[in-house]
C-alpha positions in Angstrom: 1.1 -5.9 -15.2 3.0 -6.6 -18.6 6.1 -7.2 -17.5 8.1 -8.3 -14.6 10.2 -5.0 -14.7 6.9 -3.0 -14.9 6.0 -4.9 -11.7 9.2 -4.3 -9.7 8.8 -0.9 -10.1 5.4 0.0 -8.8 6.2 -2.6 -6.1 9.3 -0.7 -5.1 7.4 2.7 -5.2 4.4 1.0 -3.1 6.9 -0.6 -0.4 8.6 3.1 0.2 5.5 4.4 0.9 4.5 1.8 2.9 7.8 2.1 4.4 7.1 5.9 5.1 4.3 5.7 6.9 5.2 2.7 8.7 8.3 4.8 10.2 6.3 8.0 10.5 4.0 5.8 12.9 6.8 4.6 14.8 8.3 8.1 15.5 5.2 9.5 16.5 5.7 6.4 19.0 8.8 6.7 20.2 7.7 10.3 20.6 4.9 9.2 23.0 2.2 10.8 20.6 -0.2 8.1 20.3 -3.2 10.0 19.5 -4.6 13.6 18.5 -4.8 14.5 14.8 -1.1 13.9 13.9 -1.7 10.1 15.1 -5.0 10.0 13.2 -2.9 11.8 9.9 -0.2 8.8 10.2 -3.0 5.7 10.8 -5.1 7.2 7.7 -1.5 7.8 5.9 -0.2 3.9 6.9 -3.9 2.5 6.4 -4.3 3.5 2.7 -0.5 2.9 2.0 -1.2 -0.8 3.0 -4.1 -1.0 1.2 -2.6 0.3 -2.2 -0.2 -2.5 -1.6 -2.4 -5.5 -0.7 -4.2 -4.1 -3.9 -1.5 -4.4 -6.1 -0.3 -7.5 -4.7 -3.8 -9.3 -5.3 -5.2 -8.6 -8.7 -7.1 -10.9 -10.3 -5.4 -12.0 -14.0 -8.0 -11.6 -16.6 -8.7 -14.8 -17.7 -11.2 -14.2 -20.1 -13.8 -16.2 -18.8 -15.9 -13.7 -18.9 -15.8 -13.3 -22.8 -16.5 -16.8 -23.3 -19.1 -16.6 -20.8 -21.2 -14.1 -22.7 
């Protein structure tokens, strides 16, 4: 990340998606459609949406020890 503006950005595009498939879940819910392949599309869909985010959120700074370590 190089800047804080730079990091609210591809936050904000991550959360909508997360958002997305969060909701699409949740209709297919309310909806009483629990499983079959559009459940499986919106798991898979909600799974790597959180995943992207948890990714982004934990990324190691480069600290450069492994420069002086070499």
């Amino acid at each position: 990340m190089t800047s804080v503006e730079d990091f609210r950005i591809q936050s904000h595009a991550l959360l909508i998606e997360l958002d997305a498939a969060t909701m699409g879940m949740m209709l297919l819910v309310s909806s009483r459609c629990v499983s079959g392949p559009a459940w499986d599309e919106a798991t898979q869909r909600h799974h790597a949406a959180y995943e992207h985010w948890n990714a982004f959120l934990n990324v190691v700074p480069d600290s450069g020890l492994e420069a002086a370590n070499q």
